[in-house]
PDB file with SEQRES, HELIX, SHEET and CRYST1 records, atoms N, CA, C and O in Angstrom:
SEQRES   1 A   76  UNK UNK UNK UNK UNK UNK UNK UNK UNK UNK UNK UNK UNK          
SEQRES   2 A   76  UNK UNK UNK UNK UNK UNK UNK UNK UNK UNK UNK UNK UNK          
SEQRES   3 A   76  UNK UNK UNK UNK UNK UNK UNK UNK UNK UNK UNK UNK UNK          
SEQRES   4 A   76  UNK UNK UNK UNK UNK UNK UNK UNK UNK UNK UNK UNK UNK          
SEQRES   5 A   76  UNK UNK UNK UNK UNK UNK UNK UNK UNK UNK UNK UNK UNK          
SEQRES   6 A   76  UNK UNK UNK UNK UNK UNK UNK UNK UNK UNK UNK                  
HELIX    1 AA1 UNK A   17  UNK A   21  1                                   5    
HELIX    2 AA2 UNK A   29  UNK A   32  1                                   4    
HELIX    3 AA3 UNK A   37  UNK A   41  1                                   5    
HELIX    4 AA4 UNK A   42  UNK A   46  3                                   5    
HELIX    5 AA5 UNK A   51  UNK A   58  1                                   8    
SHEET    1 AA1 2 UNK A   5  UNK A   7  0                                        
SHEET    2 AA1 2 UNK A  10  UNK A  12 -1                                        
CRYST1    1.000    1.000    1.000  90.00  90.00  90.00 P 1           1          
ATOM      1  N   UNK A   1       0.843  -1.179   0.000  1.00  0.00           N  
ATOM      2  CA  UNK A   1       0.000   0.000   0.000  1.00  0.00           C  
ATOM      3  C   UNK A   1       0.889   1.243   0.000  1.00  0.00           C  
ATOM      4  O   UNK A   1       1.763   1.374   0.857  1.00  0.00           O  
ATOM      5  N   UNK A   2       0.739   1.883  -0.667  1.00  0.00           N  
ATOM      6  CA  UNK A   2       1.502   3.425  -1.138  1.00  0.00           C  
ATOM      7  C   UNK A   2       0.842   4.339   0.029  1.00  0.00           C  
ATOM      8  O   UNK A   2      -0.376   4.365   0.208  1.00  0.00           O  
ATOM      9  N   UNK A   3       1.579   4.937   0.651  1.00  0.00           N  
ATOM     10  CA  UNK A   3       1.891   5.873   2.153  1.00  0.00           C  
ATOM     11  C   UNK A   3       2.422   7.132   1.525  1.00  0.00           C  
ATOM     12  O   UNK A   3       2.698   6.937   0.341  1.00  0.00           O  
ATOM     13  N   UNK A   4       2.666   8.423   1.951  1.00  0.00           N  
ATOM     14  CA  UNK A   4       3.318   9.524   1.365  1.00  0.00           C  
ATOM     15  C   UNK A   4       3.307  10.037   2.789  1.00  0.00           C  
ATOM     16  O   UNK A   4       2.765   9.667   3.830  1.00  0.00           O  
ATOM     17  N   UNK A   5       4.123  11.043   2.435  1.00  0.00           N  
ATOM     18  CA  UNK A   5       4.992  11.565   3.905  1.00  0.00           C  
ATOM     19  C   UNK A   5       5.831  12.887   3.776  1.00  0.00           C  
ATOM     20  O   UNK A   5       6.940  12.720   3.269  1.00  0.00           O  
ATOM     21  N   UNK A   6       5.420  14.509   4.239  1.00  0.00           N  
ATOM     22  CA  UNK A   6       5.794  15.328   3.390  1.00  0.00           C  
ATOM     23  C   UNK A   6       7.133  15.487   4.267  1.00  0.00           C  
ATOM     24  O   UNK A   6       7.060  15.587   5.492  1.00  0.00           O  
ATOM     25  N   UNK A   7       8.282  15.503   3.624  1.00  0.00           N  
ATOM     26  CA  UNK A   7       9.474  16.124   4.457  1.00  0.00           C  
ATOM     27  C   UNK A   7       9.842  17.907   3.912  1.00  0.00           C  
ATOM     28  O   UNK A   7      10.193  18.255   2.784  1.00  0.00           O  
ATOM     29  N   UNK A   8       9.704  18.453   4.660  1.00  0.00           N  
ATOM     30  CA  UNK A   8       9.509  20.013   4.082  1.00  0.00           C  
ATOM     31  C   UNK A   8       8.779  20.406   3.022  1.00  0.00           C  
ATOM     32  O   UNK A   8       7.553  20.498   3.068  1.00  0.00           O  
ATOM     33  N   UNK A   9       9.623  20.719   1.788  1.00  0.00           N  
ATOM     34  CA  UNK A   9       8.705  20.720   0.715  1.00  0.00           C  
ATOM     35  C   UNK A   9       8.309  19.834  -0.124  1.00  0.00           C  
ATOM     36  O   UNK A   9       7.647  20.147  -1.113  1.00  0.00           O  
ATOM     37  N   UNK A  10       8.711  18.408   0.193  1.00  0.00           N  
ATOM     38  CA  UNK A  10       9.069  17.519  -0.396  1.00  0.00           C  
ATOM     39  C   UNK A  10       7.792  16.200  -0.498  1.00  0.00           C  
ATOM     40  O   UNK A  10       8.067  15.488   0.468  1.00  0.00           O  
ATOM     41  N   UNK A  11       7.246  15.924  -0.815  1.00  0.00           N  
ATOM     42  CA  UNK A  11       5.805  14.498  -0.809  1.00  0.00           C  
ATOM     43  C   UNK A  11       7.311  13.093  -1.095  1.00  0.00           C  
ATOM     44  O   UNK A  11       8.080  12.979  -2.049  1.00  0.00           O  
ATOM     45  N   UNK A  12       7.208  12.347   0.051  1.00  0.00           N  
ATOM     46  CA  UNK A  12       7.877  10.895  -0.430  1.00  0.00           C  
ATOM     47  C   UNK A  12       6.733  10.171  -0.517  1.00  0.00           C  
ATOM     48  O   UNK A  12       5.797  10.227   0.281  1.00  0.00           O  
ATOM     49  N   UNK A  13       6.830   9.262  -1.814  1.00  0.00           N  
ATOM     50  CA  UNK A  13       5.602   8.261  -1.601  1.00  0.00           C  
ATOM     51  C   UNK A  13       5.979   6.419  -1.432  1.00  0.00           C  
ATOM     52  O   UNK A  13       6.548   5.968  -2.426  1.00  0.00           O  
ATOM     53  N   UNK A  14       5.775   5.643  -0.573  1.00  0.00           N  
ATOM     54  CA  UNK A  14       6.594   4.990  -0.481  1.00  0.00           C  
ATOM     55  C   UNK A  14       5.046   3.442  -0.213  1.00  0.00           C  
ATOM     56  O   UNK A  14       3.819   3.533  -0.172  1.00  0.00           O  
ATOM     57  N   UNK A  15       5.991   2.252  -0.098  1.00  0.00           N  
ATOM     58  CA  UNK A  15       5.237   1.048   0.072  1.00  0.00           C  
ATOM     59  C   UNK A  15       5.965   0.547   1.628  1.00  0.00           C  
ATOM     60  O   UNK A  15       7.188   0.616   1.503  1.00  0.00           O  
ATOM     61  N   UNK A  16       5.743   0.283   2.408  1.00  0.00           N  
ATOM     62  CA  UNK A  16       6.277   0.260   3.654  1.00  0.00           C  
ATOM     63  C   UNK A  16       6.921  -1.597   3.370  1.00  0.00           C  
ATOM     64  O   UNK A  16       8.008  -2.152   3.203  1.00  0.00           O  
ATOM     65  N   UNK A  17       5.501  -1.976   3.454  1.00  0.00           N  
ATOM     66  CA  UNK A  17       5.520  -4.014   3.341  1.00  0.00           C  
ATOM     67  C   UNK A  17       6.249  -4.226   2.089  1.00  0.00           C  
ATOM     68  O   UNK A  17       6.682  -5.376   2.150  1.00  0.00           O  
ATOM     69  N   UNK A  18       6.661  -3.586   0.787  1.00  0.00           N  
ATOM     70  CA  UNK A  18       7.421  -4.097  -0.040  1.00  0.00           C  
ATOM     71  C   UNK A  18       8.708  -3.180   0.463  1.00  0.00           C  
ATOM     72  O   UNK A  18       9.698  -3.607  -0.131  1.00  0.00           O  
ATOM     73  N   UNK A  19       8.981  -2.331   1.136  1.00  0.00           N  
ATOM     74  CA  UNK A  19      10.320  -1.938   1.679  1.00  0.00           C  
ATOM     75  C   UNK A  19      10.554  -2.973   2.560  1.00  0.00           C  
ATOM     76  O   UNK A  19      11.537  -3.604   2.171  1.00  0.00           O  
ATOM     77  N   UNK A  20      10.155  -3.362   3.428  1.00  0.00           N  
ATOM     78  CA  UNK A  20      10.442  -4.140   4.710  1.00  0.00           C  
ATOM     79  C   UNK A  20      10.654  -5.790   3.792  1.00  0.00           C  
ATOM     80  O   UNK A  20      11.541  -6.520   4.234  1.00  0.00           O  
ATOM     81  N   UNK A  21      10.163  -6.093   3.055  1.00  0.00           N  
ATOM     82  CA  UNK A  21       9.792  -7.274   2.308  1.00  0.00           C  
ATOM     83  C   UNK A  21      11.464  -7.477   1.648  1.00  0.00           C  
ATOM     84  O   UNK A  21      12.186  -8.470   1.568  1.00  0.00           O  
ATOM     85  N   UNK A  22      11.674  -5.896   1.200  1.00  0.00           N  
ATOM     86  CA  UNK A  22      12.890  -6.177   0.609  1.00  0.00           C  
ATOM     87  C   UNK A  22      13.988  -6.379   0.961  1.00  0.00           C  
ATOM     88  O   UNK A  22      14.929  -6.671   0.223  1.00  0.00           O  
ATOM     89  N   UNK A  23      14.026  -6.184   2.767  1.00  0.00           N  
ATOM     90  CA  UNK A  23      15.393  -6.453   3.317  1.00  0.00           C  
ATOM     91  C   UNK A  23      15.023  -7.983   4.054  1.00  0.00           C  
ATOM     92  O   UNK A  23      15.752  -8.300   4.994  1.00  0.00           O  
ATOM     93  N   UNK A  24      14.380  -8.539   3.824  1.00  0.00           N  
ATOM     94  CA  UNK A  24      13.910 -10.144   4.929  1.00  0.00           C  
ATOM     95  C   UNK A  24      14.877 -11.034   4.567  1.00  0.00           C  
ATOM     96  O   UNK A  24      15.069 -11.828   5.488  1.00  0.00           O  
ATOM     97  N   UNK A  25      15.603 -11.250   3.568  1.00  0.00           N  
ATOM     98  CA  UNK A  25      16.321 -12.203   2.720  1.00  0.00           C  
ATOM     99  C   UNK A  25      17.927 -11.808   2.701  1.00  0.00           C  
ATOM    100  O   UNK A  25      18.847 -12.491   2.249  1.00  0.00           O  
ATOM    101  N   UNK A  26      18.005 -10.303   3.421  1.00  0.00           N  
ATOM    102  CA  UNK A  26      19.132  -9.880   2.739  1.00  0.00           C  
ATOM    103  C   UNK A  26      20.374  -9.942   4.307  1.00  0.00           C  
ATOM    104  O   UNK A  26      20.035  -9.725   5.471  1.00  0.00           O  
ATOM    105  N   UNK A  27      21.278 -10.169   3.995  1.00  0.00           N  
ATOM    106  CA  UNK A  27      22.551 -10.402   4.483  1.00  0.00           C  
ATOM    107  C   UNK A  27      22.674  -9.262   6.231  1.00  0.00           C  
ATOM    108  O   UNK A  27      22.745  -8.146   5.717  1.00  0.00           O  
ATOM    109  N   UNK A  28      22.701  -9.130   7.052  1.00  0.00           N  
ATOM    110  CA  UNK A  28      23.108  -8.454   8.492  1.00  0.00           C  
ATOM    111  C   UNK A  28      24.534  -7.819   7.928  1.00  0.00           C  
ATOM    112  O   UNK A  28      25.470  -8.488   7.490  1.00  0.00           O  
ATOM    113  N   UNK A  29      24.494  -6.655   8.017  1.00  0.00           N  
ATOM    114  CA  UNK A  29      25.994  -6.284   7.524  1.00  0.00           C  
ATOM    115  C   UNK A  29      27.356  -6.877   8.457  1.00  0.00           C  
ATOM    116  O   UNK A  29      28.481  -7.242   8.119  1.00  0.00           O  
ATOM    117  N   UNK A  30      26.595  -6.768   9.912  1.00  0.00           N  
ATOM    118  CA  UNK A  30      28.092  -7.830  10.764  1.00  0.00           C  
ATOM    119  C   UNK A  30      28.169  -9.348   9.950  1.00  0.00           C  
ATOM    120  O   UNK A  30      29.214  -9.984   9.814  1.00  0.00           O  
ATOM    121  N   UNK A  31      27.206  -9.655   9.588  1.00  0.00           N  
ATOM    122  CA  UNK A  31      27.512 -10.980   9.081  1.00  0.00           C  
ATOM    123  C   UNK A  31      28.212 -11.027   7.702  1.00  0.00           C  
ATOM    124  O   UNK A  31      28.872 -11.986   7.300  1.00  0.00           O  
ATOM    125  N   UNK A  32      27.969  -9.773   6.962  1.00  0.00           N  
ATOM    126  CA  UNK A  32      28.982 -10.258   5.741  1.00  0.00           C  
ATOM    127  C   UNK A  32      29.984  -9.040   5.166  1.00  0.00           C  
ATOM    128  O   UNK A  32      30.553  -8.796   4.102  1.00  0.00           O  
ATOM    129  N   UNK A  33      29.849  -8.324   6.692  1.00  0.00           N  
ATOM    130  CA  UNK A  33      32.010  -7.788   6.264  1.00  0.00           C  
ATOM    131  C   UNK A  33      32.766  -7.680   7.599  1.00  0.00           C  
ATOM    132  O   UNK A  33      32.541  -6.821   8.451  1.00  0.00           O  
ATOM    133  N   UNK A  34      33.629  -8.592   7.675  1.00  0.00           N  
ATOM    134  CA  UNK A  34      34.075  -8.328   9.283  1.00  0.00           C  
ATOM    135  C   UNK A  34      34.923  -7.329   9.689  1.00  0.00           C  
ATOM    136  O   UNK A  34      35.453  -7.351  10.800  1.00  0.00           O  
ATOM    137  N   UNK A  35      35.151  -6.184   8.637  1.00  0.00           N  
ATOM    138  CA  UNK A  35      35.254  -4.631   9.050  1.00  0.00           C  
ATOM    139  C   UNK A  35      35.081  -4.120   9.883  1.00  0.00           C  
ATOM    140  O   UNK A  35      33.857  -4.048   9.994  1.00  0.00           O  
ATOM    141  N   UNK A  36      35.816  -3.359  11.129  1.00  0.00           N  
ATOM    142  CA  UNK A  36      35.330  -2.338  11.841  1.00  0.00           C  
ATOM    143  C   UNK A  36      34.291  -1.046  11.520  1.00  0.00           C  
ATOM    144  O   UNK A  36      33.323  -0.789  12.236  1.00  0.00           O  
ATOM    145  N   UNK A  37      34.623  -0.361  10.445  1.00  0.00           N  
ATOM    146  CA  UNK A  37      33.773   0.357  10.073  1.00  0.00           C  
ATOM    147  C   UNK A  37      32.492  -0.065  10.079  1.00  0.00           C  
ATOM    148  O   UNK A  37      31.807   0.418  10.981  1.00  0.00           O  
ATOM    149  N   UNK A  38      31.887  -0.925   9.242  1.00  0.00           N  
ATOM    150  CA  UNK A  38      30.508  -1.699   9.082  1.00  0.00           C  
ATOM    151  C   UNK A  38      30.101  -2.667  10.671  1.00  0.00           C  
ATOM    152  O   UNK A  38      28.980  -3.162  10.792  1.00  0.00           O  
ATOM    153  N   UNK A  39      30.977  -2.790  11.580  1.00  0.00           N  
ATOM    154  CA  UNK A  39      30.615  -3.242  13.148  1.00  0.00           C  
ATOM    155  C   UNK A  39      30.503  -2.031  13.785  1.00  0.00           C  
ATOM    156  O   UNK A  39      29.602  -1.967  14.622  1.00  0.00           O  
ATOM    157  N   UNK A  40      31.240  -0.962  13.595  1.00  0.00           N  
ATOM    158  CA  UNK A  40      30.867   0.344  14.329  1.00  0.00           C  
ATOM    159  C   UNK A  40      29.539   0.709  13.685  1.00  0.00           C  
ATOM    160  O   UNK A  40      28.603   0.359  14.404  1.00  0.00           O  
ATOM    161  N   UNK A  41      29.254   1.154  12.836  1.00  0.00           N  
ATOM    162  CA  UNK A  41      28.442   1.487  12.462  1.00  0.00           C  
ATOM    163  C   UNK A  41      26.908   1.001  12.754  1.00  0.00           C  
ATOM    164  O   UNK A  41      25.797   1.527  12.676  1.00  0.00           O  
ATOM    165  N   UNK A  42      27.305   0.023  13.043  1.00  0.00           N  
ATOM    166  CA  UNK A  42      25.757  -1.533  13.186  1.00  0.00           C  
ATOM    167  C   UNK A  42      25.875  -0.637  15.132  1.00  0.00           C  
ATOM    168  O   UNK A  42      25.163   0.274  15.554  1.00  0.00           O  
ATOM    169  N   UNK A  43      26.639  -1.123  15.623  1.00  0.00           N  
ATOM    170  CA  UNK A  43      27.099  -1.282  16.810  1.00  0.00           C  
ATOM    171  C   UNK A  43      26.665   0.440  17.607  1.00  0.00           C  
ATOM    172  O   UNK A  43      25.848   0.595  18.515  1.00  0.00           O  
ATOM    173  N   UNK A  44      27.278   1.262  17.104  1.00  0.00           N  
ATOM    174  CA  UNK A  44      27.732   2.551  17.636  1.00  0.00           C  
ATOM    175  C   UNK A  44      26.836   3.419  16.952  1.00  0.00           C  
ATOM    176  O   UNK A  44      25.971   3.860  17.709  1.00  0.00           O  
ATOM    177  N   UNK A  45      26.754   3.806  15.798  1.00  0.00           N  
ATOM    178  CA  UNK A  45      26.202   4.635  14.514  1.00  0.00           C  
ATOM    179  C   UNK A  45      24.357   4.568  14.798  1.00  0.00           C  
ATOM    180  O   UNK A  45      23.703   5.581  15.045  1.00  0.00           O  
ATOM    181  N   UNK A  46      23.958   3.643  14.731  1.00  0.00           N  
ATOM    182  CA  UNK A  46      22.940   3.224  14.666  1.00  0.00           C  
ATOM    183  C   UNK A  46      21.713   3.556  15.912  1.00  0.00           C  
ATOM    184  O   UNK A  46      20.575   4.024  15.890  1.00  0.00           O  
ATOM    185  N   UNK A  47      22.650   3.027  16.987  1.00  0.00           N  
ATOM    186  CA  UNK A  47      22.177   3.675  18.304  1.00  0.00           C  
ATOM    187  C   UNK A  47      22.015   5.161  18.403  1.00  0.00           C  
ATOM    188  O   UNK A  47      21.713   5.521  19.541  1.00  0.00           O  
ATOM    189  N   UNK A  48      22.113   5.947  17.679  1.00  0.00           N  
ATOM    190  CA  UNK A  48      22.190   7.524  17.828  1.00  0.00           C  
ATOM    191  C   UNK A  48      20.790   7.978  17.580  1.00  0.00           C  
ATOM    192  O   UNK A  48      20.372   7.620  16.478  1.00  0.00           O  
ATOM    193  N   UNK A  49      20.144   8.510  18.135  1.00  0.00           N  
ATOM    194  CA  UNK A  49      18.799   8.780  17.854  1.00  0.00           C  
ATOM    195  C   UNK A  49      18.837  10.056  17.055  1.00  0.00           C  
ATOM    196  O   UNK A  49      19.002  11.208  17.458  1.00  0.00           O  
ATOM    197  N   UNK A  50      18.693   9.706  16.115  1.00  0.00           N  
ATOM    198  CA  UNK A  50      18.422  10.741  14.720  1.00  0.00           C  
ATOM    199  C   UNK A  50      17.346  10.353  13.707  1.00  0.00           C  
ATOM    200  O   UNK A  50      16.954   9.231  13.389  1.00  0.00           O  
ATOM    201  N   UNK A  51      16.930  11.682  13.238  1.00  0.00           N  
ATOM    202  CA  UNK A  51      15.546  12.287  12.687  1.00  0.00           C  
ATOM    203  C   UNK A  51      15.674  10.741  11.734  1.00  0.00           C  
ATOM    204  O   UNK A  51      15.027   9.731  12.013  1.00  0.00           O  
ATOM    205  N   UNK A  52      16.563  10.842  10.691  1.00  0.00           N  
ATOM    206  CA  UNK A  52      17.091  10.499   9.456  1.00  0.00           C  
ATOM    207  C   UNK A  52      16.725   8.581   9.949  1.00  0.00           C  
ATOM    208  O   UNK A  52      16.016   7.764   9.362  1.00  0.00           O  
ATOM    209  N   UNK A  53      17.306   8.473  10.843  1.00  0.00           N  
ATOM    210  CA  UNK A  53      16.911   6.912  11.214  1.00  0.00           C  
ATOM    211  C   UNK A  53      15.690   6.578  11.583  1.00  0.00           C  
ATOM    212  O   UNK A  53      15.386   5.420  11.300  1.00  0.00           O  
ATOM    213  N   UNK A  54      14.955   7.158  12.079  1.00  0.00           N  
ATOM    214  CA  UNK A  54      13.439   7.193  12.644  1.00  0.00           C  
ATOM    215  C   UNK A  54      12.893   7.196  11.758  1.00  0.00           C  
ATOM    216  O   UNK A  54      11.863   6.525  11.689  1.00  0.00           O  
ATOM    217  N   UNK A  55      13.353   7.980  10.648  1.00  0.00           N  
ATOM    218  CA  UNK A  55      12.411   7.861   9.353  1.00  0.00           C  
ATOM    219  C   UNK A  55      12.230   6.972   8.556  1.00  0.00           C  
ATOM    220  O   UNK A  55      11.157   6.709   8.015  1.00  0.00           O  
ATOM    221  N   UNK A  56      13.499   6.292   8.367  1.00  0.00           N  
ATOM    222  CA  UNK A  56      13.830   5.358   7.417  1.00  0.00           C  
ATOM    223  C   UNK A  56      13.462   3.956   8.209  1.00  0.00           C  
ATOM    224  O   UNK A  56      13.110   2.978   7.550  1.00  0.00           O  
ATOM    225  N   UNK A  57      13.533   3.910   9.277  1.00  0.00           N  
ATOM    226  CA  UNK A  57      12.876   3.261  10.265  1.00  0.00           C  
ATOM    227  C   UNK A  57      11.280   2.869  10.016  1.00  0.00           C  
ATOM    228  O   UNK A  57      10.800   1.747   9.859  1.00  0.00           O  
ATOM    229  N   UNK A  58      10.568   4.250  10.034  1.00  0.00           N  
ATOM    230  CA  UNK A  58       9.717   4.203  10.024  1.00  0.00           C  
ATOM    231  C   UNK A  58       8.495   3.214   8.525  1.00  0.00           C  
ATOM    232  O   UNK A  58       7.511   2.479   8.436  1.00  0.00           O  
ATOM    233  N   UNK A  59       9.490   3.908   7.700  1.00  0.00           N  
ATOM    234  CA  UNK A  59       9.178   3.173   5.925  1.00  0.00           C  
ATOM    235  C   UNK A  59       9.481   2.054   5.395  1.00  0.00           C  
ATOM    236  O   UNK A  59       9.314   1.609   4.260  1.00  0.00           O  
ATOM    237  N   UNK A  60      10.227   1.384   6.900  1.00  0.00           N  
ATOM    238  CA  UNK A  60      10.449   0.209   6.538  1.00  0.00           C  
ATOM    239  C   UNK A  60      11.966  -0.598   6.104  1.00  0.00           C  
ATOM    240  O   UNK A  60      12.188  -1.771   5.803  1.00  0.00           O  
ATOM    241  N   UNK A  61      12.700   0.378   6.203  1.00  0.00           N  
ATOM    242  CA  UNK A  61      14.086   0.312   5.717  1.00  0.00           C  
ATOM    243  C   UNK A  61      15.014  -0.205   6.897  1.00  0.00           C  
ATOM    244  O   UNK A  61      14.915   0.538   7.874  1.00  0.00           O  
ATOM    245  N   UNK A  62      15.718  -1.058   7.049  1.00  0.00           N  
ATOM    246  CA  UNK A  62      16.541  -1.916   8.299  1.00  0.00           C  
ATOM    247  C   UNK A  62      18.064  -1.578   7.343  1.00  0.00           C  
ATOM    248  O   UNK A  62      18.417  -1.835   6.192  1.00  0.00           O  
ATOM    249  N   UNK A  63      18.685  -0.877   8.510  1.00  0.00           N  
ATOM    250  CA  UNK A  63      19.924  -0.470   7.922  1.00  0.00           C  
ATOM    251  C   UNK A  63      20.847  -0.911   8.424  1.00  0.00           C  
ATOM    252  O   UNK A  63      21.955  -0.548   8.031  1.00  0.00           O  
ATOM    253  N   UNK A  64      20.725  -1.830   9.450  1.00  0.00           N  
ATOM    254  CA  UNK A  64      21.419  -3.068   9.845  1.00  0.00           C  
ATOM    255  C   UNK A  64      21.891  -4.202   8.849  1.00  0.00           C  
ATOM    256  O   UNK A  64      22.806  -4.990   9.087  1.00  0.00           O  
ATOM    257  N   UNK A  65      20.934  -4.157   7.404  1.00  0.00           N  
ATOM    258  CA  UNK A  65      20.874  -5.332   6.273  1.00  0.00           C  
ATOM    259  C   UNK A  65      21.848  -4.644   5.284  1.00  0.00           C  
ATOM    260  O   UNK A  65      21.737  -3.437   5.068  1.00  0.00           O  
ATOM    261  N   UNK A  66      22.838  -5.421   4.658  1.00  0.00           N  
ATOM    262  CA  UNK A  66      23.432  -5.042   3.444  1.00  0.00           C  
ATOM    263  C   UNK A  66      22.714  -5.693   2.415  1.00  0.00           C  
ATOM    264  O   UNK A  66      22.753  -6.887   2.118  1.00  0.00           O  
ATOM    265  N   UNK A  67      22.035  -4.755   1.886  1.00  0.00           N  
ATOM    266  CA  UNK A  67      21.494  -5.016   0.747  1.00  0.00           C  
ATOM    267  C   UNK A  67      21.870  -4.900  -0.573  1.00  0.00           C  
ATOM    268  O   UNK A  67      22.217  -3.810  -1.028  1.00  0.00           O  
ATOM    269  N   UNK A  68      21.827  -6.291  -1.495  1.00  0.00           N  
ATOM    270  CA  UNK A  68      22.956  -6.614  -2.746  1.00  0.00           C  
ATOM    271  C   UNK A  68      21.745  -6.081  -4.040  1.00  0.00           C  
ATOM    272  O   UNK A  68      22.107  -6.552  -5.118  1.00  0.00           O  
ATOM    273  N   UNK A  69      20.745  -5.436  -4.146  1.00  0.00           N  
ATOM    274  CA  UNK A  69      19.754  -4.683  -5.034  1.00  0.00           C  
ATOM    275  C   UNK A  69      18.547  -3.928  -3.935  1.00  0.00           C  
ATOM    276  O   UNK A  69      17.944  -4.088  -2.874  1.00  0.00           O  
ATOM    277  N   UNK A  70      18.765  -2.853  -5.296  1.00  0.00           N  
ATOM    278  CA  UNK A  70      17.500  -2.002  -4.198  1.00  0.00           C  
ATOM    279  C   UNK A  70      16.229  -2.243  -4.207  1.00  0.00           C  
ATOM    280  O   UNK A  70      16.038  -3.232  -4.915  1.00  0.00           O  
ATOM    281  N   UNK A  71      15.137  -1.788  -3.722  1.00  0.00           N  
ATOM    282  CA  UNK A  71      13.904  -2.408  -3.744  1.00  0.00           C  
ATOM    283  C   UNK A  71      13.315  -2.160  -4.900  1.00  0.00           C  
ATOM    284  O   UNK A  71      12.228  -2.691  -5.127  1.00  0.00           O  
ATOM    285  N   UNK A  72      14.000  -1.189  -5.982  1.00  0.00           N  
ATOM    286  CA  UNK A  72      13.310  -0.982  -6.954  1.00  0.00           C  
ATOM    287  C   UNK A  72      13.291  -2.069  -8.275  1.00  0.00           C  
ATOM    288  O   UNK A  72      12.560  -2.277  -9.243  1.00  0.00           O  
ATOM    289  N   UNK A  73      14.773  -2.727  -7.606  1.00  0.00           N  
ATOM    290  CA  UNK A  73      15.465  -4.184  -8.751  1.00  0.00           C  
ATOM    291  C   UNK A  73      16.124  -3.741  -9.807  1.00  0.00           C  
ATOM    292  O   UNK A  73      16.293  -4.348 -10.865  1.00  0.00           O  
ATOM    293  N   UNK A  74      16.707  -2.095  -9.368  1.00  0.00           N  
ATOM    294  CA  UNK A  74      17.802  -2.755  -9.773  1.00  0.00           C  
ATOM    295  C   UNK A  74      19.126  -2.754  -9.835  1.00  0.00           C  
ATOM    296  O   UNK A  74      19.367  -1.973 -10.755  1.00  0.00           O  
ATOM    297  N   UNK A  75      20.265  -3.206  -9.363  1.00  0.00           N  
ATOM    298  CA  UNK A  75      21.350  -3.934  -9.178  1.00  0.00           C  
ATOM    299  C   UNK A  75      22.173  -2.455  -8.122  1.00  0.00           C  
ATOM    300  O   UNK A  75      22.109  -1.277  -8.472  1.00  0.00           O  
ATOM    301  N   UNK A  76      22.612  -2.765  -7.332  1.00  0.00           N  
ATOM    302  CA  UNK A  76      24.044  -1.530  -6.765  1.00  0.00           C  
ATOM    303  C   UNK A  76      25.073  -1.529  -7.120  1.00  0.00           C  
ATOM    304  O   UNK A  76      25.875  -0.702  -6.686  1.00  0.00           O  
TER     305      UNK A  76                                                      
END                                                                             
């Protein structure tokens, strides 16, 4: 179901269950780079309570997942 969401001047229109749908399958970033950067980040980064995460949070987006295509299909 298509949701919209104005950020200033801006209308996002988004699908929440095919965002969320699109990270279920996809890789935990601690699990597939054993990098500090990408463990801080999961670890440290993440915990920070910001606008930007709440949001993306909110639409369904888990930024904990390394995701190998975007939800739109297609390729990174």
């Amino acid at each position: 179901m298509i949701e919209s969401i104005r950020l200033n001047d801006i209308i996002v229109e988004y699908d929440k269950g095919k965002t969320s749908d699109a990270y279920l399958n996809e890789i935990n970033i601690k699990n597939d780079c054993p990098c500090g950067d990408c463990h801080f980040f999961v670890d440290v980064v993440l915990k920070i309570d910001l606008e930007i995460f709440r949001f993306l949070k909110s639409v369904g987006t888990d930024l904990k997942k390394n995701l190998k295509t975007e939800p739109t299909g297609f390729g990174v």
